[in-house]
Backbone as numpy.savetxt, mean C-alpha at the origin, in Angstrom:
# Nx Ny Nz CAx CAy CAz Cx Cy Cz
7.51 -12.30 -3.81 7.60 -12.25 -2.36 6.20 -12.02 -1.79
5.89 -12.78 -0.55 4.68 -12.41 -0.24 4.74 -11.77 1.45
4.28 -10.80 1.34 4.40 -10.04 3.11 3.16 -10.51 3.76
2.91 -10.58 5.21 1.82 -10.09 5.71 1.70 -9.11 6.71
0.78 -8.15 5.93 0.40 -6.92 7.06 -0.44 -7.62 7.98
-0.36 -6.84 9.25 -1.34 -7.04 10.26 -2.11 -5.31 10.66
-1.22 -4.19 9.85 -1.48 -3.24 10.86 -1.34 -2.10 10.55
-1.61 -1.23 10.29 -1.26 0.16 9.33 0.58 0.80 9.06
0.84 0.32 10.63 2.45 0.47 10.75 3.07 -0.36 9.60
2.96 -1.78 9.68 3.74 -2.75 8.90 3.60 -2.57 7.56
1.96 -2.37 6.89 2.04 -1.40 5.61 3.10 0.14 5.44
2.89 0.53 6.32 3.58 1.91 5.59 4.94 1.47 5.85
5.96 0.55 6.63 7.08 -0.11 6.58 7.11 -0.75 5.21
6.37 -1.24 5.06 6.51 -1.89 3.37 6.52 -1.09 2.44
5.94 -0.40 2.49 5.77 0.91 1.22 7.13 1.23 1.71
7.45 1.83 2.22 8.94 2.60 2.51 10.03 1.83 2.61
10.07 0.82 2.73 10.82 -0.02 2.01 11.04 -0.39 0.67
10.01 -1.00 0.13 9.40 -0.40 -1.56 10.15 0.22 -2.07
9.85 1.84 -1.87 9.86 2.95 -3.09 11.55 2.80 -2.10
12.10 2.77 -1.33 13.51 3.12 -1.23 14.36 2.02 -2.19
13.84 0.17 -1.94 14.31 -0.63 -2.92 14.04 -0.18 -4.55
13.32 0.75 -5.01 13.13 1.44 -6.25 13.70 2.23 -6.86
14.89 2.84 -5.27 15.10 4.17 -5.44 14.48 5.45 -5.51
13.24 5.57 -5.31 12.63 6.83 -4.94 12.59 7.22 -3.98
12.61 8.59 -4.26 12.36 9.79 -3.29 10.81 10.39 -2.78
10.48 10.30 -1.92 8.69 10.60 -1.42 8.27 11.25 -2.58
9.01 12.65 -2.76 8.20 13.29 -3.73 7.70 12.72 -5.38
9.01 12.05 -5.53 8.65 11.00 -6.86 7.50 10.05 -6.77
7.41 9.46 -5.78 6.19 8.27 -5.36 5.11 9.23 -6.06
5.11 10.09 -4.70 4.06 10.81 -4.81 3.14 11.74 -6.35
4.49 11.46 -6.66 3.95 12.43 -8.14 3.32 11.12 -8.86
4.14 9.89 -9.14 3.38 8.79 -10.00 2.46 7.91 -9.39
2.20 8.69 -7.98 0.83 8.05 -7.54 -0.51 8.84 -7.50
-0.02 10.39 -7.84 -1.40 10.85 -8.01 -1.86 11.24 -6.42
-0.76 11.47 -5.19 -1.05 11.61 -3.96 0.21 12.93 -3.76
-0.34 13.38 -2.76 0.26 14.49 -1.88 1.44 13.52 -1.39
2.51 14.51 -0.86 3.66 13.86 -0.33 3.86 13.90 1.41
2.54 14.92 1.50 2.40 14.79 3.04 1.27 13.26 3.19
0.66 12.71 2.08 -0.15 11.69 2.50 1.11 10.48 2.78
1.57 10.23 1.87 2.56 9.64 1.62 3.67 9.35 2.79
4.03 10.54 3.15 4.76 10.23 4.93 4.06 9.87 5.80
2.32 10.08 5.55 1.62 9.59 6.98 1.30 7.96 6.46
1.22 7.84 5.52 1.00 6.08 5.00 2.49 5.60 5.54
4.00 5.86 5.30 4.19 5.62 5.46 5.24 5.25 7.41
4.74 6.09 7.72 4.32 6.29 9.35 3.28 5.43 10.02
2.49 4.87 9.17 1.07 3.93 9.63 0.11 4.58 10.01
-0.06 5.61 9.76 -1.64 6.32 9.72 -2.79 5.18 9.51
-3.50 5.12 10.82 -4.32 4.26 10.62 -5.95 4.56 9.90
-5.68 6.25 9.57 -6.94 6.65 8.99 -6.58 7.29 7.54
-5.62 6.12 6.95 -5.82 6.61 5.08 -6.82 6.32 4.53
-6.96 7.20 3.46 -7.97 6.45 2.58 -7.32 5.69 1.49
-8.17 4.55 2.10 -7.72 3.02 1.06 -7.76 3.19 -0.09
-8.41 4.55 -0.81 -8.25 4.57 -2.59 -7.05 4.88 -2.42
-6.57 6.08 -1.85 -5.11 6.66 -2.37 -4.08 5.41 -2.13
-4.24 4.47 -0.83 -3.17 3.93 -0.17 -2.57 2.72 -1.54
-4.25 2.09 -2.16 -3.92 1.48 -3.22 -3.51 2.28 -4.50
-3.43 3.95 -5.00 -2.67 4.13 -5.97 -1.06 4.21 -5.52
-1.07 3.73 -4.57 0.46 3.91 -3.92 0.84 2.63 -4.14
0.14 1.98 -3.49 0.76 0.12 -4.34 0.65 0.09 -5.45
-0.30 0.22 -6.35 0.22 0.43 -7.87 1.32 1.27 -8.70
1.39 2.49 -8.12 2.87 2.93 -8.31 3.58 2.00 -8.23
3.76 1.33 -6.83 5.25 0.76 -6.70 4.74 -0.98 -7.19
3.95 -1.44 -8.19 4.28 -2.30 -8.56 3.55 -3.64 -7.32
2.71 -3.08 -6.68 2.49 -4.08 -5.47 1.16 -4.83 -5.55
0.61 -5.96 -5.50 -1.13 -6.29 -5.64 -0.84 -6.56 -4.39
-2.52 -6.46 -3.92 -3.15 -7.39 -3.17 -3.64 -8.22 -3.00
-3.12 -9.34 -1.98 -3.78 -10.82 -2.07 -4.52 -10.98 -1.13
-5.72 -11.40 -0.64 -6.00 -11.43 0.96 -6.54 -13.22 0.86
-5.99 -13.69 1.92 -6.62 -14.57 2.60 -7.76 -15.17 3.04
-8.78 -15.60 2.37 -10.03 -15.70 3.30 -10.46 -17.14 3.68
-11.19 -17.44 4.87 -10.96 -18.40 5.93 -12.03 -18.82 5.09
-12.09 -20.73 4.87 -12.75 -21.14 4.27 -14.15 -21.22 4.62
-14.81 -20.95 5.50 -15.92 -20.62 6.03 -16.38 -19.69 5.37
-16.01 -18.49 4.62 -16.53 -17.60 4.30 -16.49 -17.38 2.93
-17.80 -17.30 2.33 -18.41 -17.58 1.14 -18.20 -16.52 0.22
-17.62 -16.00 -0.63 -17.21 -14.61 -1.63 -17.14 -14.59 -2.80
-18.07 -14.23 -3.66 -17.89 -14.31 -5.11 -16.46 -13.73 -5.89
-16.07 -14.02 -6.49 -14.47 -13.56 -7.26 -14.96 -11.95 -7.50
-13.44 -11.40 -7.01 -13.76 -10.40 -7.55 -13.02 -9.62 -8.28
-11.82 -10.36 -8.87 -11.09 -10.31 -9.56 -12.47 -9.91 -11.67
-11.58 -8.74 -11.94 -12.35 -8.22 -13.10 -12.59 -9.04 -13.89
C-alpha cells in the first residue's frame, strides 16, 4: 500500500492506524520502538515538532519504509545503503 503524507496530522493518523491494524497498545509501540509513550501520542496527534530520528524508529517498529518522490528536476545521489 502506498499513502501520501502531506502533514504531520496525516502521519500520526497513519501510525495510529498502523499499530491499531497490528493490534497494539501505545505502550507496546512504544516499548519496541525505543520511544516514550507520551512521544508516541504527540506523533500520533501530529506534533509538528518530532524528532524525525524517533518518528522513524516508530515506522520501523511498525514495519513501515519511506519512499519520497522527487521532481525530476532535482538531481540526488542514491541514498539507499
Amino acid at each position: 500500500m502506498i499513502a501520501t503524507i502531506s502533514d504531520p496530522a496525516s502521519l500520526g493518523s497513519l501510525i495510529r492506524d498502523a499499530r491499531r491494524a497490528l493490534g497494539l497498545r501505545q505502550p507496546d509501540l512504544a516499548l519496541s520502538a525505543g520511544v516514550g509513550v507520551r512521544f508516541l501520542v504527540d506523533i500520533e496527534k501530529g506534533k509538528p515538532t518530532a524528532q524525525i530520528g524517533k518518528v522513524m524508529q516508530v515506522l520501523t517498529a511498525l514495519g513501515i519504509e519511506i519512499e519520497l518522490s522527487i521532481p525530476d528536476n532535482i538531481k540526488v545521489t542514491d541514498a539507499r545503503p
